[in-house]
C-alpha positions in Angstrom: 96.8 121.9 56.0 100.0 123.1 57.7 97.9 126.7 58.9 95.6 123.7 60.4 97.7 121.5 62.0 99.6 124.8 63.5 96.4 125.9 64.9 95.7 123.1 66.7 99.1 122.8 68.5 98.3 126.1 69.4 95.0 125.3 71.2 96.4 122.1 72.8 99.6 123.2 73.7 99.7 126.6 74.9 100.6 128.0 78.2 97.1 127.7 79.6 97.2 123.9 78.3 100.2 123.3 79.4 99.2 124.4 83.1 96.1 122.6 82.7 98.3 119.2 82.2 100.5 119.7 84.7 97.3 119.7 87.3 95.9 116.7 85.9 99.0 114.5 85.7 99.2 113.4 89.3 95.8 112.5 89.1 96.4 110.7 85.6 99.6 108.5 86.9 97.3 107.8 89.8 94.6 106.0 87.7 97.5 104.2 85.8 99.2 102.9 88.5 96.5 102.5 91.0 93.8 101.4 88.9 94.3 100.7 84.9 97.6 98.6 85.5 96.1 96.2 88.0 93.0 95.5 85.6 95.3 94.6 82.9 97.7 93.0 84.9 94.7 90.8 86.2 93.5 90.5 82.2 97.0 88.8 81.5 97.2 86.6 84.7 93.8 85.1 84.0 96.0 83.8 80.6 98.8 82.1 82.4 99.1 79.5 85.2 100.4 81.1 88.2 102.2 79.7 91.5 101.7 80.2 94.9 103.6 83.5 94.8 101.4 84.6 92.0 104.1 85.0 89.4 103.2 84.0 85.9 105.0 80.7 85.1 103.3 79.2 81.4 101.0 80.3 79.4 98.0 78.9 78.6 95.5 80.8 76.7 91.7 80.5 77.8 92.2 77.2 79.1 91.5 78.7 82.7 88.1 79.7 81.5 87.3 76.6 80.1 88.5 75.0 83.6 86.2 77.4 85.7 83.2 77.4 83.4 83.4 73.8 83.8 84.0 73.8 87.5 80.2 73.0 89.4 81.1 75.3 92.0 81.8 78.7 89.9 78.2 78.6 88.7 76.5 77.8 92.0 78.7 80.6 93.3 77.3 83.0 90.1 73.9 81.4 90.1 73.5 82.7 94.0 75.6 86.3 93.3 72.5 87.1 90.6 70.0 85.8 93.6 71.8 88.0 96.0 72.3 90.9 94.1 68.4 90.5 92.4 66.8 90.1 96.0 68.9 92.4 97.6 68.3 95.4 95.4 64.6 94.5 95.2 64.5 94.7 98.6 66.0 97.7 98.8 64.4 99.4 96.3 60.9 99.0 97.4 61.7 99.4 101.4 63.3 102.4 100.5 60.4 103.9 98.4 57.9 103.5 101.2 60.1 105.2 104.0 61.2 107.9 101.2 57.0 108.5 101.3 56.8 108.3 104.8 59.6 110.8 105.5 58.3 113.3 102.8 54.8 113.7 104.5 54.8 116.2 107.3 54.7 116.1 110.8 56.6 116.4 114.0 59.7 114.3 114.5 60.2 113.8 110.7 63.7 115.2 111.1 64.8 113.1 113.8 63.5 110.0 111.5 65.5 111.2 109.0 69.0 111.0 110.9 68.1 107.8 112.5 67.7 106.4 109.1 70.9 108.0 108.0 72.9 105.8 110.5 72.7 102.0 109.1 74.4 103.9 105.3 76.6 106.7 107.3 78.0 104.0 109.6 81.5 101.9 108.2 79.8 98.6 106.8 82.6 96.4 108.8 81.2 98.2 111.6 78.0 97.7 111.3 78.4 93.7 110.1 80.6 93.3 113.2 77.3 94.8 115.5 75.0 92.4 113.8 77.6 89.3 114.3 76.9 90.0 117.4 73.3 90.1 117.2 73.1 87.0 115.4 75.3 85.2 118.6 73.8 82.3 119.5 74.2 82.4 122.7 74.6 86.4 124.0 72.8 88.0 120.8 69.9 90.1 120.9 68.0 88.1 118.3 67.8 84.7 120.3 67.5 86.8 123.6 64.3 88.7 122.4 62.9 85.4 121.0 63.7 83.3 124.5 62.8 86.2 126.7 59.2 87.2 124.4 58.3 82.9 124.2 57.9 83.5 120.6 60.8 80.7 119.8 62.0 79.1 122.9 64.8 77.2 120.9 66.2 79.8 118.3 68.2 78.3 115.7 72.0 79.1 115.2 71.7 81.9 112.4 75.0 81.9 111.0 75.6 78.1 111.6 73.0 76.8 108.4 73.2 77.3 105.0 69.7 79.4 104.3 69.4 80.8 107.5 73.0 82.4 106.6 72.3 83.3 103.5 69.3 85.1 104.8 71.5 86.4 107.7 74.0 88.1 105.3 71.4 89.3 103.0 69.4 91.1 105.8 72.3 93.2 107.2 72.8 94.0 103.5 69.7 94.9 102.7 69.7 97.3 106.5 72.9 99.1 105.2 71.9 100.1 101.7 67.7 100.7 102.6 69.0 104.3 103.7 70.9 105.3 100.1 67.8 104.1 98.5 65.4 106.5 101.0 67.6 109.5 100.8 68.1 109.5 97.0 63.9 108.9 95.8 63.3 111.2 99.0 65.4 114.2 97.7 63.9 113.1 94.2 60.4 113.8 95.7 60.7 117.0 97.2 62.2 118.7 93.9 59.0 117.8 92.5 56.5 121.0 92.0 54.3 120.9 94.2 51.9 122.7 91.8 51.1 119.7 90.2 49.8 117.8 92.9 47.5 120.6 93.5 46.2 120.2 90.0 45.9 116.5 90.1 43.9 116.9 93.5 41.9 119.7 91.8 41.1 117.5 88.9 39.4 115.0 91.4 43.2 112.3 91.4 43.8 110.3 94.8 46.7 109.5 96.1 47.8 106.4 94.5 46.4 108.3 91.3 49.1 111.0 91.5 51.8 108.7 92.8 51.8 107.0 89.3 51.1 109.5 87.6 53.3 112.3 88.9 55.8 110.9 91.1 56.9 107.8 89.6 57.5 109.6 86.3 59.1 112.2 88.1 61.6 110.0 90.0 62.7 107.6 86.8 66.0 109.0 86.4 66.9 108.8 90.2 65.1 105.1 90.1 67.7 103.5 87.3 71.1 105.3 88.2 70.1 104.1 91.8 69.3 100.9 91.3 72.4 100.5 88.6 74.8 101.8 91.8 73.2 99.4 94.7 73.4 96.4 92.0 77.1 97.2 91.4 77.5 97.4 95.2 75.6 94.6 96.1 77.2 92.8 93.6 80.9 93.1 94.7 79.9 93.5 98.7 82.3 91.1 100.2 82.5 93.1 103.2 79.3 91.2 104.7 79.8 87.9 104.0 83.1 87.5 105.2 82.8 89.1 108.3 79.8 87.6 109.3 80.5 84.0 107.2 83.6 83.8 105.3 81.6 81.9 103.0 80.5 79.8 105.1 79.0 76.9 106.6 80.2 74.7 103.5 80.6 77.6 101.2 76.6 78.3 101.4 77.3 81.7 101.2 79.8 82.1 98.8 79.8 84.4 95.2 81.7 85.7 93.1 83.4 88.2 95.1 84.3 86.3 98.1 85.3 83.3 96.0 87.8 85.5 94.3 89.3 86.1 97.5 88.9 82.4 98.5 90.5 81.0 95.3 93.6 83.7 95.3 94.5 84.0 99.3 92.8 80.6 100.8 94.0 78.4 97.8 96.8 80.6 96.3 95.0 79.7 93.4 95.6 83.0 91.7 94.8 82.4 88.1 91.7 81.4 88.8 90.3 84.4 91.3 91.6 86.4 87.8 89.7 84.5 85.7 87.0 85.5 88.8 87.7 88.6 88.7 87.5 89.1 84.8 83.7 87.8 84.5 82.8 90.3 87.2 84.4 92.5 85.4 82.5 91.9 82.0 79.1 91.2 83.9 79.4 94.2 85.6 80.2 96.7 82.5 77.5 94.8 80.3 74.9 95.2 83.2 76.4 99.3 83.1 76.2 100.1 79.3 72.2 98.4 78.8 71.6 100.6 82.2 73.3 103.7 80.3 71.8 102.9 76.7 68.4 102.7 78.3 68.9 106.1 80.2 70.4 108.2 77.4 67.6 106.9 74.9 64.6 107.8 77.8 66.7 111.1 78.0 66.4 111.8 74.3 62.9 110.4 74.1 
């Protein structure tokens, strides 16, 4: 037992080893500071009534999630973060499955399509949400101007200034900055695909939408759920539309999760409650992750 337990201080604390922790530890205080202590700082807070300098002042157990699961607006605001996340994704997905098939046929200009559609994803999202504020202007913006100019709607509503229409505002723009990720990814997917067996279908009489099934979807399932598990995590949490274009708004029509986090903790220094917020996303989030993961690792082993 001793000849053991010497052994293994051996292989875990030699010079090599000790060389090799010395290079990680920056790293590792990083993820403590930076990242594990503010999780678990926002675990405790969402057990203690806070003021409006977020210091902890009693504590109270889970009766802050008993207050928010009983508060009408938390579950309109998760109610429309699953119909935003669902749709936009969805959206996403599909859109970005037909232009990866567009862009993986040949012929001239395919290359120049493929940078153009690089932009909306390459481009910083504030960026590109601060473009299509503009676009959405009433007044000045390109969307009302085409309509007016083309007679197609001579009276254009105010996009941004009514509930649906800025929901469907906000969801657009996020469904035109994530559309690339989805075409690049199922697009490389589809060109590491033999070609050779597309030959064989084709000699064995298959069609197109024969082979697609049959050979391309199959061979694009891994790429298809780690995708789709990344653009739901991102859609999920993107707060970076909605509050440029909205901040929440008109009447909170566009609020979820993730910008009433920030409305609760830095519009109504109500900071107990965005970490209540914060710890459902938190949960919903890492359930939503491990079925994703269990269901990959068991098709992998399968």
């Amino acid at each position: 037992m001793a000849d053991e337990a010497l052994s293994f201080r051996k292989r875990f604390w030699n010079a090599e080893a000790r060389l090799a922790y010395a290079l990680i530890a920056p790293t590792i205080l990083f993820l403590i500071f930076f990242m594990f202590y503010p999780i678990i700082y926002v675990f405790v807070m969402s057990l203690f009534r806070t003021n409006q300098l977020s210091d902890l002042t009693k504590f109270i157990g889970l009766r802050n999630y008993l207050d928010r699961f009983t508060d009408r607006e938390f579950w309109v605001a998760a109610v429309r973060s699953v119909i935003w996340t669902a749709s936009g994704v969805g959206v996403k997905f599909l859109a970005g499955m037909i232009i990866a098939v567009l862009l993986n046929v040949r012929y001239r200009g395919r290359k120049a399509l493929r940078l153009l559609f690089i932009i909306p994803w390459a481009s910083s999202v504030p960026i590109s949400t601060l473009l299509w504020q503009w676009v959405y202007h009433p007044e000045f913006g390109l969307l009302n101007h085409t309509l007016k100019i083309s007679g197609l709607w001579t009276n254009p509503p105010i996009w941004l200034g009514y509930p649906l229409s800025a929901f469907i505002a906000c969801l657009w723009v996020d469904i035109w900055i994530g559309i690339p990720f989805f075409a690049l990814v199922f697009l490389a997917g589809m060109q590491a695909i033999p070609q050779e067996l597309y030959e064989s279908a084709y000699m064995d009489g298959a069609g197109g939408w024969r082979s697609y099934f049959s050979i391309t979807l199959p061979g694009l399932r891994e790429l298809i759920l780690i995708s789709t598990l990344l653009s739901a995590i991102w859609t999920f949490n993107d707060f970076n539309v909605i509050f440029i274009l909205t901040r929440a708004g008109p009447a909170l029509s566009t609020n979820i999760l993730i910008t009433s986090v920030y409305m609760n903790a830095f519009v109504d220094l109500r900071f107990d409650w965005a970490a209540v917020q914060a710890v459902v996303t938190f949960f919903v989030l890492t359930i939503v992750s491990v079925i994703y993961a269990r269901f990959y690792f068991r098709r992998e082993r399968d």
